[in-house]
DOPARO-737569 format. One record per residue (C-alpha): residue number from 1; residue in one letter; x negated, y negated, z negated. Coordinates in nm, 4 decimals. Example, Ala and Ser with C-alpha at 12.3 -4.5 7.8 and 13.67 -1.06 7.14 Angstrom:
2
+-----+----+----------+----------+----------+
:   i : aa :       c1 :       c2 :       c3 :
+-----+----+----------+----------+----------+
:   1 :  A :  -1.2300 :   0.4500 :  -0.7800 :
:   2 :  S :  -1.3670 :   0.1060 :  -0.7140 :
+-----+----+----------+----------+----------+
END
This chain:
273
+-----+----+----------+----------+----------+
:   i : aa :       c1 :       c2 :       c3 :
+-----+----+----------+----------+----------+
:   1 :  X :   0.3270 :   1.7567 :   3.1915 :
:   2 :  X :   0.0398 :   1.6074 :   2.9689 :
:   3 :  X :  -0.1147 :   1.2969 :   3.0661 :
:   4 :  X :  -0.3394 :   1.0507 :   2.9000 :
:   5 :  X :  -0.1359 :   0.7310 :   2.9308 :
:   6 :  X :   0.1700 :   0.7034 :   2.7059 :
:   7 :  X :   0.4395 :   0.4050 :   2.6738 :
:   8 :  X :   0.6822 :   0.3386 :   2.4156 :
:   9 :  X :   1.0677 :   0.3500 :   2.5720 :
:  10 :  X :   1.3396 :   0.1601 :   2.4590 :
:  11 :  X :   1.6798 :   0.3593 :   2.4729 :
:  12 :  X :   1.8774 :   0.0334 :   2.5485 :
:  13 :  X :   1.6983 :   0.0395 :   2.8651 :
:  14 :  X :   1.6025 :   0.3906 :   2.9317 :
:  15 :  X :   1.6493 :   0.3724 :   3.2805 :
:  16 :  X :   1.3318 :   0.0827 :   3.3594 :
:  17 :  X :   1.1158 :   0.2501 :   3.1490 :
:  18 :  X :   1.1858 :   0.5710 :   3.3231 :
:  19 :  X :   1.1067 :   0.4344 :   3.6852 :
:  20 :  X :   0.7426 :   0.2647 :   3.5380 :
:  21 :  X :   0.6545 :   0.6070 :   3.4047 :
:  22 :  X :   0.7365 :   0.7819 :   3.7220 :
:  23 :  X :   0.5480 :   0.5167 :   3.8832 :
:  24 :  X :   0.2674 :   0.4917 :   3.6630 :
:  25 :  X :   0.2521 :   0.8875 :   3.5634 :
:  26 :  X :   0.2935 :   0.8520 :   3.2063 :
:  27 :  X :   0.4708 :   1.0060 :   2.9085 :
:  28 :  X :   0.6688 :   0.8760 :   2.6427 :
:  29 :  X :   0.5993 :   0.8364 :   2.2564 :
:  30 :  X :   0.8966 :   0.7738 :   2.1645 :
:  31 :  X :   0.8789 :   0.5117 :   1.8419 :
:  32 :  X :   1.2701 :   0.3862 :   1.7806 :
:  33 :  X :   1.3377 :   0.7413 :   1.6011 :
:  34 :  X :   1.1095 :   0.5995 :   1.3184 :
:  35 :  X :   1.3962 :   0.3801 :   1.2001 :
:  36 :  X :   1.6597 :   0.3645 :   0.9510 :
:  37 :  X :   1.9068 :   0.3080 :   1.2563 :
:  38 :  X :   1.8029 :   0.6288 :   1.4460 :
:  39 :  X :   1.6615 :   0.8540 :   1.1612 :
:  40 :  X :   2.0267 :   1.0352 :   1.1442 :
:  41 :  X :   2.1006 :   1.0364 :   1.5010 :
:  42 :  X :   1.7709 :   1.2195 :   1.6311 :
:  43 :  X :   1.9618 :   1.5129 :   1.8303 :
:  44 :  X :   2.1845 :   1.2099 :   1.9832 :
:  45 :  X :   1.8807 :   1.0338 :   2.1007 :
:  46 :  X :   1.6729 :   1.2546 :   2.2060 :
:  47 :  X :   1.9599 :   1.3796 :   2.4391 :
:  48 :  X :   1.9844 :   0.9965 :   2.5886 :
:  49 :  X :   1.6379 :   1.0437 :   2.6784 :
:  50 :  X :   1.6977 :   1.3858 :   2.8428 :
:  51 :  X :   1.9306 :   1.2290 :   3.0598 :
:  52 :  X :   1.6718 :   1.0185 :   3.2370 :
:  53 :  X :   1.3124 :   1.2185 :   3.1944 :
:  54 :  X :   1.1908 :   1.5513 :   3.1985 :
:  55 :  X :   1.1494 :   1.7318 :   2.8233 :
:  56 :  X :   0.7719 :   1.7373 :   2.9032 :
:  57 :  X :   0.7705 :   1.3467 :   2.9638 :
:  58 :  X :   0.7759 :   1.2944 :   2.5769 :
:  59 :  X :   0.4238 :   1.3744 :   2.4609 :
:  60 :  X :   0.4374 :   1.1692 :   2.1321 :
:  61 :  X :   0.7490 :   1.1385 :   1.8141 :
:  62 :  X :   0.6404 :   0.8289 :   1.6037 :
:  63 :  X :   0.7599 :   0.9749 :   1.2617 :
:  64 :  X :   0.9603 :   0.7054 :   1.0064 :
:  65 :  X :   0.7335 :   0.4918 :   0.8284 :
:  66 :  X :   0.8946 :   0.2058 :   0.6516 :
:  67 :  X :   0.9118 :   0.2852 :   0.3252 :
:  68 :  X :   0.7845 :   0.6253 :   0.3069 :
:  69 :  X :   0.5459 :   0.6845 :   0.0479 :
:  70 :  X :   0.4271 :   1.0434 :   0.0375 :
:  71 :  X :   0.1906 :   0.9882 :  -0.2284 :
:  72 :  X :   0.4414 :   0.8001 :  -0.4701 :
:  73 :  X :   0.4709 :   0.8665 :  -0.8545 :
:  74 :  X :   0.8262 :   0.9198 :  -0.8632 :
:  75 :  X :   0.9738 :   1.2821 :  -0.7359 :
:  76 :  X :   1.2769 :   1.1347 :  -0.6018 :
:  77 :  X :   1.0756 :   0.8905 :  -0.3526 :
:  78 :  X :   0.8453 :   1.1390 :  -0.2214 :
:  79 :  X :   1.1244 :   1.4122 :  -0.1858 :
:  80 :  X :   1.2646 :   1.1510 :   0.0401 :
:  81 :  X :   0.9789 :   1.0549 :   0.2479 :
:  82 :  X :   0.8977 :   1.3610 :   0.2818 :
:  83 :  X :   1.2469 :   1.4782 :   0.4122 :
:  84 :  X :   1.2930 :   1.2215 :   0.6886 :
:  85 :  X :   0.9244 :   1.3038 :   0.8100 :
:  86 :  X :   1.0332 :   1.7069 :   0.8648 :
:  87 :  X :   1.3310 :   1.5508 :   1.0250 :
:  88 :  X :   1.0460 :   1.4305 :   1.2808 :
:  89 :  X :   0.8616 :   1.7250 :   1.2739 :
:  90 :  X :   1.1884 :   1.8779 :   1.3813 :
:  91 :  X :   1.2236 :   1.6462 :   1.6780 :
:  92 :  X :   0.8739 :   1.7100 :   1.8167 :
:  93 :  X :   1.0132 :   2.1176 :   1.7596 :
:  94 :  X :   1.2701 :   2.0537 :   1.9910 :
:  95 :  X :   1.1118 :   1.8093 :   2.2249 :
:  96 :  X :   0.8186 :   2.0164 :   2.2594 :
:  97 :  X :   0.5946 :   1.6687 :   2.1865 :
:  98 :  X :   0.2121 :   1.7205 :   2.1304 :
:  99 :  X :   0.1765 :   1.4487 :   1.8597 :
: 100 :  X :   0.3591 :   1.3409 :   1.5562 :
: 101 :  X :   0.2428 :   1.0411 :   1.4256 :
: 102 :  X :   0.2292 :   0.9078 :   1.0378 :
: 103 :  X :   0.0914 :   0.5781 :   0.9114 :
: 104 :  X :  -0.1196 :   0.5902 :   0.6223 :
: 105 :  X :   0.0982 :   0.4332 :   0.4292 :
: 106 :  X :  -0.2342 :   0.3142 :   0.2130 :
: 107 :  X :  -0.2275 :  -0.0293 :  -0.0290 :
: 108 :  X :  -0.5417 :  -0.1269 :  -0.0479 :
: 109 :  X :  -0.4418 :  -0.3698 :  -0.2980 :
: 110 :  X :  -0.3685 :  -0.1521 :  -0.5449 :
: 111 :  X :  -0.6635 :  -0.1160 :  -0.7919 :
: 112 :  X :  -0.5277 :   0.1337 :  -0.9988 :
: 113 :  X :  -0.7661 :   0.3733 :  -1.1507 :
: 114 :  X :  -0.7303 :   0.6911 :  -0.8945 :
: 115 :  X :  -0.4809 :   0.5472 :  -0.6361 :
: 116 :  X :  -0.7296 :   0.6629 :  -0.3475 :
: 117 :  X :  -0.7776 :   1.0022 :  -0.4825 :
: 118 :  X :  -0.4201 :   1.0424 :  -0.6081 :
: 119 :  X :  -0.3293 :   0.9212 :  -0.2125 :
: 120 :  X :  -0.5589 :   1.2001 :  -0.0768 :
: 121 :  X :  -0.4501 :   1.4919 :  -0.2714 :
: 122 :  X :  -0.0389 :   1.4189 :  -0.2333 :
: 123 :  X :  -0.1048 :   1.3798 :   0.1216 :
: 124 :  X :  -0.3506 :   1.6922 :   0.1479 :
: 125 :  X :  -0.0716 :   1.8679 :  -0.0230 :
: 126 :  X :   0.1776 :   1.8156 :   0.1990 :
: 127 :  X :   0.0177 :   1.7920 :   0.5416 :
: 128 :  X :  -0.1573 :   2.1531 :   0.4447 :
: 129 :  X :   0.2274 :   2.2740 :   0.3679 :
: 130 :  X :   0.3648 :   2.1582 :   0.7157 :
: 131 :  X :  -0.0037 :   2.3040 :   0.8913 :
: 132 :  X :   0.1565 :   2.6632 :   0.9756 :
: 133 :  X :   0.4405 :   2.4946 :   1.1591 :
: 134 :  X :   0.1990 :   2.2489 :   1.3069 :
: 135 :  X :  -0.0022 :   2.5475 :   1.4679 :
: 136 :  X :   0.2748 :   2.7227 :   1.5605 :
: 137 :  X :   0.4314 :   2.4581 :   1.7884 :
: 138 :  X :   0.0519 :   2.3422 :   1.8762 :
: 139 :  X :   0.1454 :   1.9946 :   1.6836 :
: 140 :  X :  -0.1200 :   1.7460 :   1.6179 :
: 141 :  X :  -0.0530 :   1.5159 :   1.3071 :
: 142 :  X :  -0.2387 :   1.1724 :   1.3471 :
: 143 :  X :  -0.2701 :   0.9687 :   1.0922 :
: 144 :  X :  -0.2591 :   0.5751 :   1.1980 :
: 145 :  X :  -0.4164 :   0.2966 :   1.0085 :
: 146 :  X :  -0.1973 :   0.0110 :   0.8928 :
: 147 :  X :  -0.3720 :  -0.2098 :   0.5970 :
: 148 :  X :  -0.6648 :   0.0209 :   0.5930 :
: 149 :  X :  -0.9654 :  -0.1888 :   0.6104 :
: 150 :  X :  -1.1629 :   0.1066 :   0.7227 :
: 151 :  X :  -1.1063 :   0.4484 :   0.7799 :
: 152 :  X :  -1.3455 :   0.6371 :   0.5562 :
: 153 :  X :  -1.0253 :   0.7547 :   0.3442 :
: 154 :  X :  -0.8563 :   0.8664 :   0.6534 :
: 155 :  X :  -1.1621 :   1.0828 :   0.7307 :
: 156 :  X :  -1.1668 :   1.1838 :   0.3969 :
: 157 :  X :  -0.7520 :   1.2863 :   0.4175 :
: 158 :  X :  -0.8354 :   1.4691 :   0.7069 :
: 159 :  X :  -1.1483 :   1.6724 :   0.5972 :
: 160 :  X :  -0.9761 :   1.7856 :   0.2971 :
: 161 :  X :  -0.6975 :   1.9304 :   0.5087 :
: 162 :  X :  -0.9400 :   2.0612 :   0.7093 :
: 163 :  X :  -0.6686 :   2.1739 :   1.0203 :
: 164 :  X :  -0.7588 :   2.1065 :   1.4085 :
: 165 :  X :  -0.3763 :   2.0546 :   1.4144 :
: 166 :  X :  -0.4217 :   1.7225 :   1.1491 :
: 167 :  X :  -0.6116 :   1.4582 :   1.2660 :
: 168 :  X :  -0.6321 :   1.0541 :   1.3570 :
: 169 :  X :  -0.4722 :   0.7753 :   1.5206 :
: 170 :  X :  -0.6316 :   0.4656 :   1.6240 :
: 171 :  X :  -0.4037 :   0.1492 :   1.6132 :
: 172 :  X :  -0.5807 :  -0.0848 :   1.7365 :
: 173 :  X :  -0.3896 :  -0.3880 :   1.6857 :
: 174 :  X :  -0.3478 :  -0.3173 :   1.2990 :
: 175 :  X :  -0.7418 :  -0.2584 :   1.3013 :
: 176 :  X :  -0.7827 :  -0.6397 :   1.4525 :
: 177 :  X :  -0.5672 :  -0.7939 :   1.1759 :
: 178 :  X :  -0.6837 :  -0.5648 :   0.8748 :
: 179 :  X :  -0.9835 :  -0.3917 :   0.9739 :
: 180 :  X :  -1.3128 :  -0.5419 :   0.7837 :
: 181 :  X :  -1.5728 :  -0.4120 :   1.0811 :
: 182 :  X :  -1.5639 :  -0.3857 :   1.4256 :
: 183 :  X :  -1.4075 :  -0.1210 :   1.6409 :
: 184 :  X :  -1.7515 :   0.0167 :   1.7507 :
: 185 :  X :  -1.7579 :   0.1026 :   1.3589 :
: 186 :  X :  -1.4558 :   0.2343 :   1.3346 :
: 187 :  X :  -1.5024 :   0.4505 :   1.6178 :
: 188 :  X :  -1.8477 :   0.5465 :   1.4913 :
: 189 :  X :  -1.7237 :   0.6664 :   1.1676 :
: 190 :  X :  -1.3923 :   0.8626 :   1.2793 :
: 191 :  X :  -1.4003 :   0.8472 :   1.6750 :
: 192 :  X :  -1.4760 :   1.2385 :   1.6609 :
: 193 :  X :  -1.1198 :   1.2723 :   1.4346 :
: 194 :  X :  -0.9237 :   1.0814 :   1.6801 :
: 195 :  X :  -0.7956 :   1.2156 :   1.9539 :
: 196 :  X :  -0.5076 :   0.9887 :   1.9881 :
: 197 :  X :  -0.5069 :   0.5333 :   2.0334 :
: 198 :  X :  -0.2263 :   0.3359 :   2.0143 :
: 199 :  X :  -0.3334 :   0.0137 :   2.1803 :
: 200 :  X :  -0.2543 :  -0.3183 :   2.1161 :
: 201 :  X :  -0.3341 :  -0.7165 :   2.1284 :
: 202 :  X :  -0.2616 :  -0.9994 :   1.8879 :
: 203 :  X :  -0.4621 :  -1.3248 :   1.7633 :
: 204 :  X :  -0.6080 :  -1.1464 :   1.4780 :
: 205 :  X :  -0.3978 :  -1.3125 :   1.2259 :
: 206 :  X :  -0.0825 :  -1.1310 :   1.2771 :
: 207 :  X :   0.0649 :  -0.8101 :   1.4709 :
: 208 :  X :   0.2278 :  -1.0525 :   1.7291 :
: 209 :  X :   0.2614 :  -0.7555 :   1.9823 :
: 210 :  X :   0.1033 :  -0.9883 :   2.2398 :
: 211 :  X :   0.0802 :  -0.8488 :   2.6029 :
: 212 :  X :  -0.2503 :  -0.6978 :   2.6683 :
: 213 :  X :  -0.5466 :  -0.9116 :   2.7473 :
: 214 :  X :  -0.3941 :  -1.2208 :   2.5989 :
: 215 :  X :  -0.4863 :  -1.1205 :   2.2411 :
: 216 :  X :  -0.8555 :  -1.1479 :   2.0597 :
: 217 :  X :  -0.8764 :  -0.7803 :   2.0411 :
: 218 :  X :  -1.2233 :  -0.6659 :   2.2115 :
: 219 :  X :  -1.1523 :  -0.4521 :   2.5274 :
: 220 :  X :  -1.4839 :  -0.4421 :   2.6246 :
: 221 :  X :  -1.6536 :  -0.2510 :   2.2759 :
: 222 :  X :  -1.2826 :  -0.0352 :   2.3040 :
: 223 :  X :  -1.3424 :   0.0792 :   2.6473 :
: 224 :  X :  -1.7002 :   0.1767 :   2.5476 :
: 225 :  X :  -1.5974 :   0.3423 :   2.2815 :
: 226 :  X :  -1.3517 :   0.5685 :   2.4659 :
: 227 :  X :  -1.5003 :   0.6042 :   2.8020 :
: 228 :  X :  -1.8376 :   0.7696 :   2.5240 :
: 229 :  X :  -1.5878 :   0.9887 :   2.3479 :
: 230 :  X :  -1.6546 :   1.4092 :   2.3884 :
: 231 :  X :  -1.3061 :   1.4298 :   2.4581 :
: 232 :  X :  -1.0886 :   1.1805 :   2.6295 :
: 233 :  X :  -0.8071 :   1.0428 :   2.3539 :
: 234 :  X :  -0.4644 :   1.0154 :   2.4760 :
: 235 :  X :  -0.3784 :   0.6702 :   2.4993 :
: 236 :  X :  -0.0316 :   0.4567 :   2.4192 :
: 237 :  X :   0.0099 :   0.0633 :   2.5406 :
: 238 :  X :   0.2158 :  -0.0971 :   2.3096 :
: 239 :  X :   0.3556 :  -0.4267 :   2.3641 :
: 240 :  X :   0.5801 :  -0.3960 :   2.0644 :
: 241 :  X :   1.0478 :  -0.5059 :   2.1176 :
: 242 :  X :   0.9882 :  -0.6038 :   2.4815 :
: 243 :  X :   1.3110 :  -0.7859 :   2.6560 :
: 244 :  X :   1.2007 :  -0.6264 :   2.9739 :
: 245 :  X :   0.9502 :  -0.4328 :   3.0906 :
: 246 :  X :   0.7577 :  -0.7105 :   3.2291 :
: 247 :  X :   0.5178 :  -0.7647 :   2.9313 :
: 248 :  X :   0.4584 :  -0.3574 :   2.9674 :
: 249 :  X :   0.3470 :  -0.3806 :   3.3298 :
: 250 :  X :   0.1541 :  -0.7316 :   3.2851 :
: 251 :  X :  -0.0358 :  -0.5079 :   2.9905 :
: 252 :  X :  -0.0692 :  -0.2216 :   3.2574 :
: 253 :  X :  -0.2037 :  -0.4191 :   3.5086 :
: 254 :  X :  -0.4531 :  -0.5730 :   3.2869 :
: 255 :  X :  -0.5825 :  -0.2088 :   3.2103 :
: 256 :  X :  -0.6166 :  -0.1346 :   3.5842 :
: 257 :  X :  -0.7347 :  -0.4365 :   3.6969 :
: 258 :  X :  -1.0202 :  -0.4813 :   3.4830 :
: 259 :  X :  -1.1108 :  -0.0673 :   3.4986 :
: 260 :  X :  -1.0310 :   0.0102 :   3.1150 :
: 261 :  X :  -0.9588 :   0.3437 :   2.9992 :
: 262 :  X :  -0.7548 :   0.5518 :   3.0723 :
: 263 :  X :  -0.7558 :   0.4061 :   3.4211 :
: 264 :  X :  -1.0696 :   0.4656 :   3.6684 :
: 265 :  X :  -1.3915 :   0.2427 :   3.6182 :
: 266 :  X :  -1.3646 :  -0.0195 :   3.9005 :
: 267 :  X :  -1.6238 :   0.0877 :   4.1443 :
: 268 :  X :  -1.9092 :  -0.2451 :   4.1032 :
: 269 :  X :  -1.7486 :  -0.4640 :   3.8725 :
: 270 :  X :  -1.8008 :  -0.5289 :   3.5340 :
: 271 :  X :  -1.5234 :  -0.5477 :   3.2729 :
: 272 :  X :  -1.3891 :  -0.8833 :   3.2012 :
: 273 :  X :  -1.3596 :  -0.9458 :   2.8461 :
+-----+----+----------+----------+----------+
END
């Protein structure tokens, strides 16, 4: 099953999210396997999920990303990071995902005389290492913005790799708070890398995880965007540690209702902002 419309499950409560994505017809990235708690218990979790979904129902493996620092100056940090993130790798293997994702990982604060290239080439390196294994299992690697205010390194990262099976992912909730242009500019500059948009809402100020529609993020220039892209982006809606999976469907609904991608133009109406 592929499908363009992804959620995030939460194991605790496996069984909800499993009925919404029957009901909704979407997948599952599956994001709690990208923390300390989980990263030794993958085969264990995975299996949880397996009780409750088909295989093909997880699309997406959100790889570990607090504190992994591929491009660090010590041996011992990036032999680290970069064991936990074939650990992932080795998930989406088994679960037969489409997408691993990887955030950037990128301080922009640091003004250290070749931190950006040093950043590029240790992540070149390795993403070019793992690129046979990627095209074997038809892997995509998508690289998501945190505290990048732009993604012209990200385009750079991915042009040196130069792989179909290494490419972009859009968050666009950390784009609101850190991004220093719009999303029409993002999207100009490294729409055609992306093939893959985690979305979410906050004030702007903070990652709040707000529900859809009730943050300052701009639907209107996002739905533009990705209703004009050559090839349709898979899509996640993230409402962040939900207590239910009523700020999920609220989100959903907001998407439907107001004819956003990924769900069908409403017929006569215009957007709402």
């Amino acid at each position: 099953m592929e499908t363009t419309l992804l959620v995030q499950p939460r194991i605790s409560r496996i069984a909800e999210y499993a009925a919404l994505a029957k009901e909704m017809e979407a997948g599952f990235e599956i994001i709690e396997t990208s923390y300390p708690d989980h990263l030794d218990n993958l085969e264990a979790y995975l299996d949880e999920i397996y009780r409750w979904v088909a295989p093909s129902a997880v699309q997406a493996v959100h790889g570990p990303f607090l504190d992994i620092v591929l491009h660090s100056p010590d041996p011992a940090i990036r032999q680290i990071s970069e064991r936990r993130v074939r650990e992932s790798l080795n998930l989406c293997e088994r679960a037969g995902a489409r997408f691993l994702l990887l955030h950037s990982n990128h301080l922009p604060l640091i003004r250290e005389h070749d931190y950006d290239e040093i950043w590029i080439q240790r992540n070149a390196e390795f993403l070019s290492g793992l690129e046979p294994r990627l095209r074997a299992a038809g892997i995509t690697v998508v690289i998501e913005n945190m505290w990048d205010p732009d993604p012209r390194l990200l385009v750079r990262l991915v042009r040196t790799v130069a792989s179909p099976f290494v490419a972009l992912c859009l968050d666009v909730a950390h784009q609101r708070v850190h991004g220093s242009g719009s999303l029409h500019s993002w999207w100009e500059t490294a729409g055609s890398l992306t093939p893959y948009v985690q979305f979410g809402d906050n004030s702007g100020v903070a990652d709040e995880d707000l529900a859809l529609g009730e943050g300052t993020v701009d639907w209107l220039a996002l739905n533009a965007c990705l209703r004009g892209a050559e090839r349709a982006p898979v899509v996640m809606a993230g409402v962040g540690f939900d207590t239910a999976t009523a700020k999920l469907r609220r989100s959903l609904a907001f998407l439907e209702d107001n004819g956003f991608f990924p769900f069908p133009a409403a017929p006569g109406k215009r957007p709402a902002s």
